[in-house]
PQR file with spaces between the fields and no chain letter, atoms N, CA, C, O and H, PARSE charges and radii, in Angstrom:
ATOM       1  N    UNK     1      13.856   -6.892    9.076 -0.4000 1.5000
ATOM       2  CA   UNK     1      12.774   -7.512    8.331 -0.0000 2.0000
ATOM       3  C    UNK     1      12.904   -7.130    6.859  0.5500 1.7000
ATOM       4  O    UNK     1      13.087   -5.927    6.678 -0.5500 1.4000
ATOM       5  N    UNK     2      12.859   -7.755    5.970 -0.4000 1.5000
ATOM       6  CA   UNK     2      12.851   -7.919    4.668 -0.0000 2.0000
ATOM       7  C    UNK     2      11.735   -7.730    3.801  0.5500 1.7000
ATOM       8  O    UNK     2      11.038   -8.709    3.533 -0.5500 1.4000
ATOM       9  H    UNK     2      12.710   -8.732    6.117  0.4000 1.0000
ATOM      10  N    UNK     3      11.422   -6.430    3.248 -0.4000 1.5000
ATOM      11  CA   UNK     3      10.303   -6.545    2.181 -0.0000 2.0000
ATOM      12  C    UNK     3      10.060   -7.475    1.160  0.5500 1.7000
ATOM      13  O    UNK     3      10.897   -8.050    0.464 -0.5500 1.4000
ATOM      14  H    UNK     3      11.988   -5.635    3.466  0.4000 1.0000
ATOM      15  N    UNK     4       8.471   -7.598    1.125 -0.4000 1.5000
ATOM      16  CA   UNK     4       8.137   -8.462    0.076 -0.0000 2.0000
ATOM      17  C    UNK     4       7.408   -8.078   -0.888  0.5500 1.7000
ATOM      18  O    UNK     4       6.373   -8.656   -1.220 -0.5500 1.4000
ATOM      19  H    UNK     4       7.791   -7.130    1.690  0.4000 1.0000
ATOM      20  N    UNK     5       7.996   -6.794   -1.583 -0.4000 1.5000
ATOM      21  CA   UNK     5       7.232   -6.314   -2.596 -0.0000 2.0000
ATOM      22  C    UNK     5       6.356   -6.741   -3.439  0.5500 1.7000
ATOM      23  O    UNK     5       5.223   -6.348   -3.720 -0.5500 1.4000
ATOM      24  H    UNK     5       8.837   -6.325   -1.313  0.4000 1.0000
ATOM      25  N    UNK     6       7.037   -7.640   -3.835 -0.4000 1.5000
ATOM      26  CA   UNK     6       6.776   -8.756   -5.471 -0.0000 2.0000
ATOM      27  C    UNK     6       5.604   -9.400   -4.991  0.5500 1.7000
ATOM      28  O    UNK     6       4.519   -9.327   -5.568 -0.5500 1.4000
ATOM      29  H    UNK     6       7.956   -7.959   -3.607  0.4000 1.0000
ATOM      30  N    UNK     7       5.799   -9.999   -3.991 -0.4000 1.5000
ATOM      31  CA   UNK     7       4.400  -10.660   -2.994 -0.0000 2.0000
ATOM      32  C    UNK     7       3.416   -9.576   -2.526  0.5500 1.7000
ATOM      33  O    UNK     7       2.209   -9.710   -2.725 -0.5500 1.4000
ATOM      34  H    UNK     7       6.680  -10.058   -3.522  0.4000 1.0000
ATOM      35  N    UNK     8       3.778   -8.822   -2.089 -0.4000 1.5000
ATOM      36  CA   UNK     8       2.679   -7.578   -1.732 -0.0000 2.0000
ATOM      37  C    UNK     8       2.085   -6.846   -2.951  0.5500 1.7000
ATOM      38  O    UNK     8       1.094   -6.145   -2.753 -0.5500 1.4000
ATOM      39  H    UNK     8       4.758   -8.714   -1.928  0.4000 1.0000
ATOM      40  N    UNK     9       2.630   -6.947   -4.277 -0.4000 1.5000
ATOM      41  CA   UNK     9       2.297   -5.992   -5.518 -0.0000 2.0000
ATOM      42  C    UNK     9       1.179   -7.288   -6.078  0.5500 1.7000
ATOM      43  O    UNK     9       0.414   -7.161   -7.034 -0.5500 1.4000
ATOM      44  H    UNK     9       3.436   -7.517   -4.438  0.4000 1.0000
ATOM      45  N    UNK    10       1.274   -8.131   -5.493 -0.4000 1.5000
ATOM      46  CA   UNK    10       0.429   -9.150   -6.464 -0.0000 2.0000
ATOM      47  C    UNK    10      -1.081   -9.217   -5.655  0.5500 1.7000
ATOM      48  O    UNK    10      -1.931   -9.929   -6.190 -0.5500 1.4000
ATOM      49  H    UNK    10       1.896   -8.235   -4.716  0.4000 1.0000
ATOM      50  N    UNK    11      -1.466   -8.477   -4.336 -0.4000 1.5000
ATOM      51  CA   UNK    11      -2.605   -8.298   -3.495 -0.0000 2.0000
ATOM      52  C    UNK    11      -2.719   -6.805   -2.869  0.5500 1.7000
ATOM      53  O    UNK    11      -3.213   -6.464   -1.794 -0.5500 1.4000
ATOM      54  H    UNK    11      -0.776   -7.898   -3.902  0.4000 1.0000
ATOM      55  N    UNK    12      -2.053   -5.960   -3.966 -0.4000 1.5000
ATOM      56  CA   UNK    12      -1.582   -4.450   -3.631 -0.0000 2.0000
ATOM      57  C    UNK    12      -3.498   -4.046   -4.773  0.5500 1.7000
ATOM      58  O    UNK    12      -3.737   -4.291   -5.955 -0.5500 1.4000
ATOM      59  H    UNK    12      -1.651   -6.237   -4.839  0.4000 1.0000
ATOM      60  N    UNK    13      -4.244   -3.511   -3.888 -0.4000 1.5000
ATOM      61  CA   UNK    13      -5.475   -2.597   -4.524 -0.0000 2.0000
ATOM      62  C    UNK    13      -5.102   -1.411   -4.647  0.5500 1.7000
ATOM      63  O    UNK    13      -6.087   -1.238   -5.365 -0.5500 1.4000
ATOM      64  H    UNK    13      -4.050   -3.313   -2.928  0.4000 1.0000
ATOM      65  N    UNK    14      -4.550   -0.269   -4.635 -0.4000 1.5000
ATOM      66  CA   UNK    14      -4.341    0.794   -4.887 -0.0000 2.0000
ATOM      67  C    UNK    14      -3.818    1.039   -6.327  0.5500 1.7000
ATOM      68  O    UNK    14      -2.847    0.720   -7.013 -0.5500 1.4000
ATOM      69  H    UNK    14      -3.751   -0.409   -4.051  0.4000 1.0000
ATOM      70  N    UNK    15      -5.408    2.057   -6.480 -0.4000 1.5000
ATOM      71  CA   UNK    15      -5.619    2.673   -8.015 -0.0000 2.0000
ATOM      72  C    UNK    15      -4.821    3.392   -8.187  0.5500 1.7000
ATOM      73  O    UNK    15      -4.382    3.247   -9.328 -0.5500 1.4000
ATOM      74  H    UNK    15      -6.197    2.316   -5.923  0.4000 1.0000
ATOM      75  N    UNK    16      -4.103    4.528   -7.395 -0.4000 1.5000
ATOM      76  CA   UNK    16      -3.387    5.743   -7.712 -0.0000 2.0000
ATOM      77  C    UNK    16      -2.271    5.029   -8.520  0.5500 1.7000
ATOM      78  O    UNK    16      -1.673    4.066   -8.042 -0.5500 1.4000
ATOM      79  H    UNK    16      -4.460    4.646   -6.469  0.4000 1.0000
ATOM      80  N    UNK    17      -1.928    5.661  -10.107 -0.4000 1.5000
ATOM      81  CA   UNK    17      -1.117    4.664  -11.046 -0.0000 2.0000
ATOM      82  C    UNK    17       0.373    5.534  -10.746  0.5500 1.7000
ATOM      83  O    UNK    17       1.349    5.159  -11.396 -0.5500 1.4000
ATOM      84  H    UNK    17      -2.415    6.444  -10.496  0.4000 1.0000
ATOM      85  N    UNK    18       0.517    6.470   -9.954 -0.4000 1.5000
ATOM      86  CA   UNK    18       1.756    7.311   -9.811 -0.0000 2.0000
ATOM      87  C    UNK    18       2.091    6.624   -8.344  0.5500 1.7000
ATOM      88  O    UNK    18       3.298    6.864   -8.339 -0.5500 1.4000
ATOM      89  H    UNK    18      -0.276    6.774   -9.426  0.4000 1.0000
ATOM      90  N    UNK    19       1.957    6.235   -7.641 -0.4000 1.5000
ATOM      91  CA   UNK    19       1.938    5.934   -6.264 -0.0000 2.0000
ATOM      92  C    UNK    19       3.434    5.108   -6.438  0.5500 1.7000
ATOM      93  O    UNK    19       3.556    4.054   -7.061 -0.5500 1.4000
ATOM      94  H    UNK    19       0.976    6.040   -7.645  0.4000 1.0000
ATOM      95  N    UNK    20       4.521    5.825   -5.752 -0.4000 1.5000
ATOM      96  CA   UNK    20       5.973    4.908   -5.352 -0.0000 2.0000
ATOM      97  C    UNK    20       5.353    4.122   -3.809  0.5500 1.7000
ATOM      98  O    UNK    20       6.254    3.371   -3.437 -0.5500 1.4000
ATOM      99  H    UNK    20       4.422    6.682   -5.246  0.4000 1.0000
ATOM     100  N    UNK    21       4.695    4.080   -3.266 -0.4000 1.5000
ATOM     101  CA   UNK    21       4.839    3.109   -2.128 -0.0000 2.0000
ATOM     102  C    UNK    21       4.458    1.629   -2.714  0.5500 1.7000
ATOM     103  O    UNK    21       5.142    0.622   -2.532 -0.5500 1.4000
ATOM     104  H    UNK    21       3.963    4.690   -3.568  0.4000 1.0000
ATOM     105  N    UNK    22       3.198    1.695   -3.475 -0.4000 1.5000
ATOM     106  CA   UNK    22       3.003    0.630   -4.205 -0.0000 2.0000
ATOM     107  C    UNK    22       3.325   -0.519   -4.222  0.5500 1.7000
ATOM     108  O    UNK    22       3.795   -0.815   -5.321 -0.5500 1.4000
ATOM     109  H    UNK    22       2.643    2.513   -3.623  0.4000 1.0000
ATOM     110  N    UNK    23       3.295   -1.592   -3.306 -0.4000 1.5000
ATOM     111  CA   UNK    23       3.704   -3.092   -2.863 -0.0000 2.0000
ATOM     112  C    UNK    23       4.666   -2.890   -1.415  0.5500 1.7000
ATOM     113  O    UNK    23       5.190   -3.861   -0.868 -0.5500 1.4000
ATOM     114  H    UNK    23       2.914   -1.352   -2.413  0.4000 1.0000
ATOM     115  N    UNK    24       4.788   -1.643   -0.957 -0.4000 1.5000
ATOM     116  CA   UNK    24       5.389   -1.522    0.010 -0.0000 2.0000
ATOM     117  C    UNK    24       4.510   -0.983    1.076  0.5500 1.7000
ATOM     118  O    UNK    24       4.190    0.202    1.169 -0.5500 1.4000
ATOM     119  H    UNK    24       4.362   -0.855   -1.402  0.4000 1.0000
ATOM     120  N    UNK    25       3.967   -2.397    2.258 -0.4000 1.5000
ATOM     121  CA   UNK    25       2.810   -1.767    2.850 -0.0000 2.0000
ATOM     122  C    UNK    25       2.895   -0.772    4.058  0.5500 1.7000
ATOM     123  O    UNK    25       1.947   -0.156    4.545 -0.5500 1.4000
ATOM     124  H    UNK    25       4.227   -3.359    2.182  0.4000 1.0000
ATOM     125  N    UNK    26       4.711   -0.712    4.602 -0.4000 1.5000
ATOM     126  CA   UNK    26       4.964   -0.485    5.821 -0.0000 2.0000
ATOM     127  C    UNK    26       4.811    0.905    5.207  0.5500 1.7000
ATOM     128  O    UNK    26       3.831    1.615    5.434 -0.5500 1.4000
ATOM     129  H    UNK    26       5.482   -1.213    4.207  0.4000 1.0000
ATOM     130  N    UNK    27       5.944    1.299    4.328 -0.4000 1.5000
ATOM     131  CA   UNK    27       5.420    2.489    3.837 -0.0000 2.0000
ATOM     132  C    UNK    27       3.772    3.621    3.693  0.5500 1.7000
ATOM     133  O    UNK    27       3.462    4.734    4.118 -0.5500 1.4000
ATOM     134  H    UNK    27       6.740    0.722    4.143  0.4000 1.0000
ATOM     135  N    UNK    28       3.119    2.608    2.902 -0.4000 1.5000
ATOM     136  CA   UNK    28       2.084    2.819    2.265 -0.0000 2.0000
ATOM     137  C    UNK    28       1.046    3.339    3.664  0.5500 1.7000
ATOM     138  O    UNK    28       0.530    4.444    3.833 -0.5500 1.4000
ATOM     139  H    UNK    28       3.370    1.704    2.557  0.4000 1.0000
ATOM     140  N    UNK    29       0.969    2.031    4.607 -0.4000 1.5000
ATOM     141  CA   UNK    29       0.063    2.346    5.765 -0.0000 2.0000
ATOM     142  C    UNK    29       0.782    3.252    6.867  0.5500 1.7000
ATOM     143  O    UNK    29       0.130    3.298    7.910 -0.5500 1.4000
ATOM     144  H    UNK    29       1.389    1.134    4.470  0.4000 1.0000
ATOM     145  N    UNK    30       1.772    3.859    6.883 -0.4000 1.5000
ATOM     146  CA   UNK    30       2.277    5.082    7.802 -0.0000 2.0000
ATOM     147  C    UNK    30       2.161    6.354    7.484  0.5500 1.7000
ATOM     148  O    UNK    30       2.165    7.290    8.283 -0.5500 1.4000
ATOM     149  H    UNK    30       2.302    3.822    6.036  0.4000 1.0000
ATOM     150  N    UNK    31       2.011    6.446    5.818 -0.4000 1.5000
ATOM     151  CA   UNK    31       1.649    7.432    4.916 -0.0000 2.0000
ATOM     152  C    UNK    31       0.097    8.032    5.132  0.5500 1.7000
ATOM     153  O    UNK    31      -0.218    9.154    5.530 -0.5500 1.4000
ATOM     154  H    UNK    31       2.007    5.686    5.168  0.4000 1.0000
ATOM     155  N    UNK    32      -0.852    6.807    4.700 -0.4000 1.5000
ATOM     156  CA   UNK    32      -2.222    7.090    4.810 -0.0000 2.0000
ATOM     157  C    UNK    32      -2.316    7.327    6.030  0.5500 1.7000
ATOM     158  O    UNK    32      -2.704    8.493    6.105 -0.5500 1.4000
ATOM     159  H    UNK    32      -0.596    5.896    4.377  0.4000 1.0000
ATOM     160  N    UNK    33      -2.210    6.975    6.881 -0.4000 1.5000
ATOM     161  CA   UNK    33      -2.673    6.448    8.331 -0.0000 2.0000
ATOM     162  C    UNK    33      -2.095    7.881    9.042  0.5500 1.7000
ATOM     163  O    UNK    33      -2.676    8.017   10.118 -0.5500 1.4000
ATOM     164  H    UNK    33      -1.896    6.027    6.820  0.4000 1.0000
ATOM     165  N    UNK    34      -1.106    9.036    8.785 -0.4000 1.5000
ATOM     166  CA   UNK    34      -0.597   10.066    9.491 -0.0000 2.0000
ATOM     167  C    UNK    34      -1.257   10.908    8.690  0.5500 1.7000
ATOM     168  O    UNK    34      -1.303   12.058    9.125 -0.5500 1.4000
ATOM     169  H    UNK    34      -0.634    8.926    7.910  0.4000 1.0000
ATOM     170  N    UNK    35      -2.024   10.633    7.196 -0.4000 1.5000
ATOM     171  CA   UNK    35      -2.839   11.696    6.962 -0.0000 2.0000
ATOM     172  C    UNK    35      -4.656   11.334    7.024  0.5500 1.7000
ATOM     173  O    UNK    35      -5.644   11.749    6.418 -0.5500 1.4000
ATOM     174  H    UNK    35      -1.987    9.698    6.842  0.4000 1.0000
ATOM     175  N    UNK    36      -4.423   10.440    7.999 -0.4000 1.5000
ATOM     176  CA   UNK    36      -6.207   10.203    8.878 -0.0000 2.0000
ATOM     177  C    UNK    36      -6.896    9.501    7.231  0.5500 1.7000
ATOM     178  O    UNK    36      -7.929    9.996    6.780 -0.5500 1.4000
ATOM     179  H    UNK    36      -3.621   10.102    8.491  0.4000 1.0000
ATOM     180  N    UNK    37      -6.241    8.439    6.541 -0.4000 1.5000
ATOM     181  CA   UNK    37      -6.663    8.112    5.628 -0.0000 2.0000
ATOM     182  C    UNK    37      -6.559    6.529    5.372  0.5500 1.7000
ATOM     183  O    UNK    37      -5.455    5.992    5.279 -0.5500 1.4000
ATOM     184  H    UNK    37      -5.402    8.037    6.908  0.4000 1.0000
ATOM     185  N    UNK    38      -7.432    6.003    5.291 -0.4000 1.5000
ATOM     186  CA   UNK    38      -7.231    4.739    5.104 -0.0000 2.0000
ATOM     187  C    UNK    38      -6.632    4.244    3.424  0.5500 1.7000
ATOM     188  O    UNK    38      -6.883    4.748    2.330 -0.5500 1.4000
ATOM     189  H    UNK    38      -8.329    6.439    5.367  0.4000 1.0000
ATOM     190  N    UNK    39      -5.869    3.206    3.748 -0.4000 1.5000
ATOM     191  CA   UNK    39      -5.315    3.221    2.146 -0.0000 2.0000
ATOM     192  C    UNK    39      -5.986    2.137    1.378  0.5500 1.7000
ATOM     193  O    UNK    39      -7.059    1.877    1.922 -0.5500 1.4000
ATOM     194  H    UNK    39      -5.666    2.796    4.637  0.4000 1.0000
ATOM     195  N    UNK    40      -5.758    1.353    0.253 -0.4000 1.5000
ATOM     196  CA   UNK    40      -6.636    0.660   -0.894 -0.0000 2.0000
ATOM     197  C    UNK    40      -6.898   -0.717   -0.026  0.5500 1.7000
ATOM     198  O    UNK    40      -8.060   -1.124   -0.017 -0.5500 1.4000
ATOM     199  H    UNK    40      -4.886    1.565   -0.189  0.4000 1.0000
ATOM     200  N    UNK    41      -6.008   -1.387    0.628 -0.4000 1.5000
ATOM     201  CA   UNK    41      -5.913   -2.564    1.082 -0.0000 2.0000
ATOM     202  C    UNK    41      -6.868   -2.689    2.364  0.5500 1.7000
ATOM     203  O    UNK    41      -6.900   -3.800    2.892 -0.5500 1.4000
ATOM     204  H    UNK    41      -5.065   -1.056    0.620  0.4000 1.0000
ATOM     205  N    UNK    42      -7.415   -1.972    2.754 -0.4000 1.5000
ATOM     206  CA   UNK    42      -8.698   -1.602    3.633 -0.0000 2.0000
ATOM     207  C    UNK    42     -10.057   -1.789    3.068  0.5500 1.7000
ATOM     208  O    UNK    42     -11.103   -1.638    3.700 -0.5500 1.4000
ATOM     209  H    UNK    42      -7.389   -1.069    2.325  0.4000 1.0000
ATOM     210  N    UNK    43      -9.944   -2.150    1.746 -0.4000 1.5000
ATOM     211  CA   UNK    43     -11.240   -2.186    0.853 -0.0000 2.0000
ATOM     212  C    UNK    43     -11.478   -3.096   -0.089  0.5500 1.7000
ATOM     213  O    UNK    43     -10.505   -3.435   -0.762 -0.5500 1.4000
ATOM     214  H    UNK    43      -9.095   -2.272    1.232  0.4000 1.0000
ATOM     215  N    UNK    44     -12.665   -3.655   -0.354 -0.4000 1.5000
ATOM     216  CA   UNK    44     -12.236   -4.916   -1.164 -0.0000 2.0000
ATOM     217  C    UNK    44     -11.750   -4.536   -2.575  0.5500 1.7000
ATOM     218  O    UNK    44     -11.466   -3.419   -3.009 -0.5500 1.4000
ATOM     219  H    UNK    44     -13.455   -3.379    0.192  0.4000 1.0000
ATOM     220  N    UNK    45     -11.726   -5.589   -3.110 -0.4000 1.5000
ATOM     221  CA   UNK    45     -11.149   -5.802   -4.676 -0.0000 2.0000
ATOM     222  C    UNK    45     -12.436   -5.282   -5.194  0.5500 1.7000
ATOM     223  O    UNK    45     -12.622   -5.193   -6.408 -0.5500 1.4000
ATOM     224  H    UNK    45     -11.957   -6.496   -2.758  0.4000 1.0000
């Protein structure tokens, strides 16, 4: 499967401005989600 960063960075909510997962959601939600945390895209705009 093929990331779609460019497409995911354009509906990516996450404030943290240092954040490398950032348009990468597979990443992003295995990260939050193993530290019992929901990440930006769980919340509205």
């Amino acid at each position: 499967m093929e990331c779609n960063k460019g497409q995911n960075l354009k509906n990516c909510n996450c404030t943290y401005p240092g954040c490398d997962k950032k348009g990468v959601c597979c990443e992003c939600l295995s990260y939050h989600l193993g530290m019992k945390q929901l990440p930006g895209c769980c919340f509205p705009d």
